[in-house]
C-alpha positions as CSV (number, residue, x, y, z in Angstrom):
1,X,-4.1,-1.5,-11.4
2,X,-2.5,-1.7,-14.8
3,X,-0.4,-4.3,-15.9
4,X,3.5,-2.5,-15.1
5,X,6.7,-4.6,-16.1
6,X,9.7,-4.3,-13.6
7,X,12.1,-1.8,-14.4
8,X,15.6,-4.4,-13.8
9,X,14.3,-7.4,-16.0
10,X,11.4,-5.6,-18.1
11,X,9.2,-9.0,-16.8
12,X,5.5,-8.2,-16.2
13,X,4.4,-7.9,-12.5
14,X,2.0,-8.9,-10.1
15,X,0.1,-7.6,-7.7
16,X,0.9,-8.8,-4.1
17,X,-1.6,-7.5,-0.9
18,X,0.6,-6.0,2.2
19,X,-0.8,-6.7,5.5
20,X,-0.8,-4.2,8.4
21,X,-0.9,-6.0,11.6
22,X,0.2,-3.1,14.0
23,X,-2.9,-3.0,16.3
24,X,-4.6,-6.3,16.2
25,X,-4.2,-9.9,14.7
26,X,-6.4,-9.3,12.3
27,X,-4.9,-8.6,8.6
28,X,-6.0,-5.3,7.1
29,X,-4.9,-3.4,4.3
30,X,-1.8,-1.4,4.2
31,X,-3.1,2.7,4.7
32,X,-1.7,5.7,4.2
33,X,-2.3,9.3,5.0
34,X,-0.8,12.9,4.8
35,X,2.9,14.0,5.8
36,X,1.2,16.5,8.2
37,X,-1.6,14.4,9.6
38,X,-2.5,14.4,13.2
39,X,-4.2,11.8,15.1
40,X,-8.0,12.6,15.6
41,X,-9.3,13.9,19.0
42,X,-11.8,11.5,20.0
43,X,-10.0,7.9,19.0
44,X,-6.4,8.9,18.4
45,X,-6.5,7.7,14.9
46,X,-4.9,9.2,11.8
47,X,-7.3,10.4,8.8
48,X,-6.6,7.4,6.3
49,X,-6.1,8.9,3.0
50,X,-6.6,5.9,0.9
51,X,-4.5,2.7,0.5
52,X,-1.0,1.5,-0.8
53,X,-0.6,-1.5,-3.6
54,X,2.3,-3.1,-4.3
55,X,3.7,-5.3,-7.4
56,X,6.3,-7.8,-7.3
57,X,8.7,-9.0,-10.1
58,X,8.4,-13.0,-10.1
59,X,11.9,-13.8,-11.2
60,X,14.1,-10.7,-9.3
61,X,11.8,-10.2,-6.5
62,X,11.5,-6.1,-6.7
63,X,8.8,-4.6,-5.2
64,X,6.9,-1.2,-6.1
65,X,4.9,0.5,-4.0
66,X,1.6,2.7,-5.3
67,X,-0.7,5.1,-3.8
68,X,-4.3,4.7,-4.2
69,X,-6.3,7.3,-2.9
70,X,-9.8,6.7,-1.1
71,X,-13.0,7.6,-3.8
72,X,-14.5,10.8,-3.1
């Protein structure tokens, strides 16, 4: 991801990882998929569309979310 700077100080950012713990202890990335996605048939999973990155301001502590589709 590029190098952003935070919209409320104009600081540069850095990335941070957000972990998804929902269905085991293991960590795992933070996933996303469609508004109108169902949950498959066979496993009862949802169709992960790609993942979601965040950056956090060091000295006011925002955080932005971004999208990052799965490669084709």
């Amino acid at each position: 991801m590029a190098t952003r700077t935070c919209p409320d100080c104009n600081r540069p950012m850095m990335g941070i990882r957000l972990i998804d713990k929902a269905y085991s202890p293991a960590h795992t990335s933070l996933d996303y998929t469609a508004a109108d996605a169902e949950r498959g048939m066979w496993f009862g999973r949802y169709p992960v569309e790609g993942q979601i990155e965040g950056l956090m301001c060091d000295e006011c502590g925002r955080v932005l979310l971004y999208a990052k589709p799965k490669e084709q």
